[in-house]
PyMOL commands that place a pseudoatom at each C-alpha (Angstrom):
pseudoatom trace, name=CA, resn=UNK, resi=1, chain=A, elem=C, hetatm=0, pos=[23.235, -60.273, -5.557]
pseudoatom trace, name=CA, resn=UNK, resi=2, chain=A, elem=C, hetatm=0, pos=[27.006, -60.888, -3.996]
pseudoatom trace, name=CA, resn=UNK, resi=3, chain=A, elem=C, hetatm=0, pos=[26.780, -62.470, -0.340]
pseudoatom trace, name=CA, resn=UNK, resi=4, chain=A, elem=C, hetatm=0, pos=[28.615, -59.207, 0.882]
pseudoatom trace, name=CA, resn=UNK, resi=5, chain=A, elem=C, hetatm=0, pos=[26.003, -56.732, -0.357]
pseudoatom trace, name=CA, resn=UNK, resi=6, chain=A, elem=C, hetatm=0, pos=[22.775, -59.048, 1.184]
pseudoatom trace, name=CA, resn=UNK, resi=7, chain=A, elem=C, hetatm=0, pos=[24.575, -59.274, 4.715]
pseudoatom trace, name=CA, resn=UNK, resi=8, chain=A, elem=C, hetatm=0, pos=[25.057, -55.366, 4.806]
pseudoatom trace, name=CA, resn=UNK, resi=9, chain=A, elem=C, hetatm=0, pos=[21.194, -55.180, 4.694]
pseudoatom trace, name=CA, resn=UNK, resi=10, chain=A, elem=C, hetatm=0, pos=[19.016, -54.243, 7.374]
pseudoatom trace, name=CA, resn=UNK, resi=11, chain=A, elem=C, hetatm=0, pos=[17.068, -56.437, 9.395]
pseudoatom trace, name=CA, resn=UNK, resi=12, chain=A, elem=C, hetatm=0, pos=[13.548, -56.131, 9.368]
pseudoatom trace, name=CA, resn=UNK, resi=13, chain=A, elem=C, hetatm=0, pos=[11.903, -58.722, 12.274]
pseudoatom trace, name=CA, resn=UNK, resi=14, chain=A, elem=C, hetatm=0, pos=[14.055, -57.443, 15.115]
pseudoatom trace, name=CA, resn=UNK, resi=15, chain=A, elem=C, hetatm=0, pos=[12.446, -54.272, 16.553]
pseudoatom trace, name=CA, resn=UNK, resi=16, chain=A, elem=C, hetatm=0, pos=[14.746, -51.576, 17.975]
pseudoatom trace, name=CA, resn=UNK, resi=17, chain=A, elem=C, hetatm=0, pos=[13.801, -49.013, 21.250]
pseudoatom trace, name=CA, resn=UNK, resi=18, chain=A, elem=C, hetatm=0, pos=[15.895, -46.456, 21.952]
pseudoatom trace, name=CA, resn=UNK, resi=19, chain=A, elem=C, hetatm=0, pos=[15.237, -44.790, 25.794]
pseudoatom trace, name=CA, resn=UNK, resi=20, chain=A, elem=C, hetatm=0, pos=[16.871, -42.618, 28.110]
pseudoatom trace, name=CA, resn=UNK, resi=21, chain=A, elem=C, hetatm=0, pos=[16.318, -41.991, 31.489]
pseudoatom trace, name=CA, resn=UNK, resi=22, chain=A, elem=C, hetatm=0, pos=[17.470, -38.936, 33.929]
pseudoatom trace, name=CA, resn=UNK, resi=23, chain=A, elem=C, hetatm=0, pos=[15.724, -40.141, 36.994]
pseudoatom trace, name=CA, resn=UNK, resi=24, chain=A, elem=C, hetatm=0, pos=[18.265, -42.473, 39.412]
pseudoatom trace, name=CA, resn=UNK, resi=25, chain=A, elem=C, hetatm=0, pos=[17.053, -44.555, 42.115]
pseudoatom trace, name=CA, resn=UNK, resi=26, chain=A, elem=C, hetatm=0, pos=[19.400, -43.761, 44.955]
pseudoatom trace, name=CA, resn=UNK, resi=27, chain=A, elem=C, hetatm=0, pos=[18.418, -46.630, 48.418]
pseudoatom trace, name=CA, resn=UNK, resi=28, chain=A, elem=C, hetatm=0, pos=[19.300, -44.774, 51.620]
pseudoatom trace, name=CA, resn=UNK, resi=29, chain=A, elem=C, hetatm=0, pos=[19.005, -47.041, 55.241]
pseudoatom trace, name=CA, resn=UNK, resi=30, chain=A, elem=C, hetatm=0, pos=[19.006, -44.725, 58.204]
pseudoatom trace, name=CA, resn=UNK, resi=31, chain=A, elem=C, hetatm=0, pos=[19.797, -45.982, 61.425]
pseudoatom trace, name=CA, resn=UNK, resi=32, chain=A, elem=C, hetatm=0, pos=[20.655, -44.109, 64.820]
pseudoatom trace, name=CA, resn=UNK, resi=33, chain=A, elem=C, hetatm=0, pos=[24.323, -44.311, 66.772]
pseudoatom trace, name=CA, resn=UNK, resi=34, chain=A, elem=C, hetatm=0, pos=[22.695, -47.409, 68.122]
pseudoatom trace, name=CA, resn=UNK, resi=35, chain=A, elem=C, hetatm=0, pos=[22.618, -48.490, 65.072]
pseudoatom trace, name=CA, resn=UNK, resi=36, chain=A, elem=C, hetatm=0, pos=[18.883, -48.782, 65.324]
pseudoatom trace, name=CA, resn=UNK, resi=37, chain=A, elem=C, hetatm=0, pos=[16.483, -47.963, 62.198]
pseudoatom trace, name=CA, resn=UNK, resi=38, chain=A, elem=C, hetatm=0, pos=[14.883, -44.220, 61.925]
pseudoatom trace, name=CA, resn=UNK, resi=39, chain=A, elem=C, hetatm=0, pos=[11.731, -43.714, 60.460]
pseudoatom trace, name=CA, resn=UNK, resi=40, chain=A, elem=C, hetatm=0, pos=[9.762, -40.494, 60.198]
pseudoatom trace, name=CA, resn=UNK, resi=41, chain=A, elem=C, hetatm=0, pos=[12.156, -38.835, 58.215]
pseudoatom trace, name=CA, resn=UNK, resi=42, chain=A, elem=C, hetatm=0, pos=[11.020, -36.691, 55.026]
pseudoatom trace, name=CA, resn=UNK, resi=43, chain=A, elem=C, hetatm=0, pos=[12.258, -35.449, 51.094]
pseudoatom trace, name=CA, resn=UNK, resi=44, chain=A, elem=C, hetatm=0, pos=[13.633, -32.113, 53.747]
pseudoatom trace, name=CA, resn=UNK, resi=45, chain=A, elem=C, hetatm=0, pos=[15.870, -34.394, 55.659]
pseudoatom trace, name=CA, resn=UNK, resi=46, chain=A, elem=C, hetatm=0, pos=[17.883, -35.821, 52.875]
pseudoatom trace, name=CA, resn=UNK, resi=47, chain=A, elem=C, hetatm=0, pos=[20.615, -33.800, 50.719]
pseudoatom trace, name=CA, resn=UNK, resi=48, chain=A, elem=C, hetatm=0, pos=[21.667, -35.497, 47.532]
pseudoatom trace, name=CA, resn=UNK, resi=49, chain=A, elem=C, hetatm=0, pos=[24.903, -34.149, 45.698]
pseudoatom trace, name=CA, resn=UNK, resi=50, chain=A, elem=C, hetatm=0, pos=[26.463, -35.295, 42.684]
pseudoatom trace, name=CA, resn=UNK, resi=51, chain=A, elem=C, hetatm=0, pos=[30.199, -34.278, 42.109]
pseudoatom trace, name=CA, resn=UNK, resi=52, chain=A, elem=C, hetatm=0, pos=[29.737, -31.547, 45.305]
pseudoatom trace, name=CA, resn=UNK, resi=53, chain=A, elem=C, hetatm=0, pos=[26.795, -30.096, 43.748]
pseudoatom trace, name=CA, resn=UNK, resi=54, chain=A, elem=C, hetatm=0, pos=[23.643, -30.427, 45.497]
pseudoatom trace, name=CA, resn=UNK, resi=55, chain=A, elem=C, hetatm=0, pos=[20.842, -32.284, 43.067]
pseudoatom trace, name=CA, resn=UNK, resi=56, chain=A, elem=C, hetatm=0, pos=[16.722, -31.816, 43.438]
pseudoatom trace, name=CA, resn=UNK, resi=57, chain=A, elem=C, hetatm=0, pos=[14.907, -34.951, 44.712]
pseudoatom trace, name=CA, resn=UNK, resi=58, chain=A, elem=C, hetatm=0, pos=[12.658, -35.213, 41.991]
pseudoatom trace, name=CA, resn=UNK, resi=59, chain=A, elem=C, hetatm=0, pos=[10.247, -38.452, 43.562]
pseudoatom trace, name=CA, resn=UNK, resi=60, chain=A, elem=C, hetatm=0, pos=[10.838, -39.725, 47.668]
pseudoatom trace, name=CA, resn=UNK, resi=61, chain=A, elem=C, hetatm=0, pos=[9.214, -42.581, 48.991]
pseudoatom trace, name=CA, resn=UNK, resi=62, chain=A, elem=C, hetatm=0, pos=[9.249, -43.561, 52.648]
pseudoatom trace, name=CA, resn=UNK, resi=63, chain=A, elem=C, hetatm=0, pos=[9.229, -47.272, 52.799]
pseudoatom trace, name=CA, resn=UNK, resi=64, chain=A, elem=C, hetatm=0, pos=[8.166, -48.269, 56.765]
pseudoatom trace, name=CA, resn=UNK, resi=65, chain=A, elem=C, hetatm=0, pos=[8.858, -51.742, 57.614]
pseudoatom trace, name=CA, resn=UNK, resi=66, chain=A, elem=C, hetatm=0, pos=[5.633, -53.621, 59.094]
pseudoatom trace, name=CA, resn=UNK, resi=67, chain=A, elem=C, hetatm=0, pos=[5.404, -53.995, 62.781]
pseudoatom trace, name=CA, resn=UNK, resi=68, chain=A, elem=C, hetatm=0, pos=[6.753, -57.719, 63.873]
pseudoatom trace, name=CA, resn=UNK, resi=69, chain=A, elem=C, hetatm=0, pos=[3.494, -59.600, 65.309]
pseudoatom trace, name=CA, resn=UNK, resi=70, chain=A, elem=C, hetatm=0, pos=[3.711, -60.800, 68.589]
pseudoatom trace, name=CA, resn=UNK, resi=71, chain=A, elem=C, hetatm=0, pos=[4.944, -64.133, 69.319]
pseudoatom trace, name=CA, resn=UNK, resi=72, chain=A, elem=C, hetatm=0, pos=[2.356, -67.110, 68.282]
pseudoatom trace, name=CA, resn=UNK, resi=73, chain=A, elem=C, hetatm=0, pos=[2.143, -69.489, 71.772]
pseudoatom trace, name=CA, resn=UNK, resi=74, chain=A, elem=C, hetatm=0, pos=[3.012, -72.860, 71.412]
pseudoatom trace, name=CA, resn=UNK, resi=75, chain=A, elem=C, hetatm=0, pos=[0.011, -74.974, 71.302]
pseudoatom trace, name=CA, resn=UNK, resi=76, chain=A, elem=C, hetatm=0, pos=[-0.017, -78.318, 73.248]
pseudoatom trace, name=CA, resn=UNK, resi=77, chain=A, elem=C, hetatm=0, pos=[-1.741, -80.702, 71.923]
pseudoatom trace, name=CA, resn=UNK, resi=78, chain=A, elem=C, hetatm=0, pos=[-2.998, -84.044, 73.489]
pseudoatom trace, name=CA, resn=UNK, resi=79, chain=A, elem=C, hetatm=0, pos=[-0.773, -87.519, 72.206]
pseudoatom trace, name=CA, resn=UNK, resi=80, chain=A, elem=C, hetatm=0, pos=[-2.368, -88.159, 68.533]
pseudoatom trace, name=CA, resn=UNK, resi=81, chain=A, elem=C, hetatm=0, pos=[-4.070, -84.391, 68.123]
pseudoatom trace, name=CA, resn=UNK, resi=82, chain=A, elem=C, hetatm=0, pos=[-3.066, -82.512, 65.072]
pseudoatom trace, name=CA, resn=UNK, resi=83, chain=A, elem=C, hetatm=0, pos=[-3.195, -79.312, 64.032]
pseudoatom trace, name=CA, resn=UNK, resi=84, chain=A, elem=C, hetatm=0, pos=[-3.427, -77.332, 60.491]
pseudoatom trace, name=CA, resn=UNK, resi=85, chain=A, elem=C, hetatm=0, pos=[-2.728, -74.252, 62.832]
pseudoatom trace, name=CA, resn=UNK, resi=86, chain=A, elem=C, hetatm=0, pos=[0.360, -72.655, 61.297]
pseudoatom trace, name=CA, resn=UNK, resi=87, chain=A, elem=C, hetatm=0, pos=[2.962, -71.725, 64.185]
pseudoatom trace, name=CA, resn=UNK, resi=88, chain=A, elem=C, hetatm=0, pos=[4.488, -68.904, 61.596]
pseudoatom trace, name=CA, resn=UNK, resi=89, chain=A, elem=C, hetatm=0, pos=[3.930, -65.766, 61.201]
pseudoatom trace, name=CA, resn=UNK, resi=90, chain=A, elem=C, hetatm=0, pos=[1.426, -65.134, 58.364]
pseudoatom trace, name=CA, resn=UNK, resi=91, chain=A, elem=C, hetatm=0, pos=[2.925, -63.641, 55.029]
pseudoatom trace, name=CA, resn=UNK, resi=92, chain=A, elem=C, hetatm=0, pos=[6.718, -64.975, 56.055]
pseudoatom trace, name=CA, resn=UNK, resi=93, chain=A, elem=C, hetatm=0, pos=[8.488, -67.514, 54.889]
pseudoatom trace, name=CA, resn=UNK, resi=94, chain=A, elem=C, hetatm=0, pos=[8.812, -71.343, 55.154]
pseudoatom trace, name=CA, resn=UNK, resi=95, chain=A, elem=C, hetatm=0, pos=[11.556, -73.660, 54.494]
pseudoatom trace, name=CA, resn=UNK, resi=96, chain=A, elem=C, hetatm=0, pos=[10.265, -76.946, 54.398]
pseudoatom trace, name=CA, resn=UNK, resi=97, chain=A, elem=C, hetatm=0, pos=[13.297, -80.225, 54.625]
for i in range(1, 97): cmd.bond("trace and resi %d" % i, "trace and resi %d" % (i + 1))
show_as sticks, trace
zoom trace
């Protein structure tokens, strides 16, 4: 077989999917004149438009920040006392130097 004719052939052990998707994530932050975050807004207080023309909401998810924990106190500890006590907030991160 010419080299032309077996390179115009098909591969069989790569697998092709073909998808399509009509569902676009749109992010939206909402913050007051004070520039301060809202929350307890719903789907009814959003309007989405595409070109001018208003477009259904078709999934809307709230997404409500935890509540920042209180402060952890400083614990003093006597000369030579240790601690395994973290003085972070649990669940944040740590840089360690």
């Amino acid at each position: 077989m010419p080299a032309a004719s077996q390179a115009s052939e098909p591969s069989e052990s790569t697998p092709a999917f073909h998808a399509s998707s009509r569902l676009v994530v749109v992010n939206a932050v909402v913050a007051d004149r004070d520039g301060n975050p809202m929350s307890g807004l719903d789907r009814d207080d959003f309007q989405l438009l595409e070109d001018g023309k208003t477009q259904q909401l078709q999934v809307f998810e709230p997404h409500v920040p935890a509540k920042q924990p209180t402060a952890i106190p400083d614990v003093r500890l006597a000369p030579k006392a240790y601690t395994n006590s973290a003085k972070q907030v649990p669940g944040s991160a740590v840089n360690v130097a």
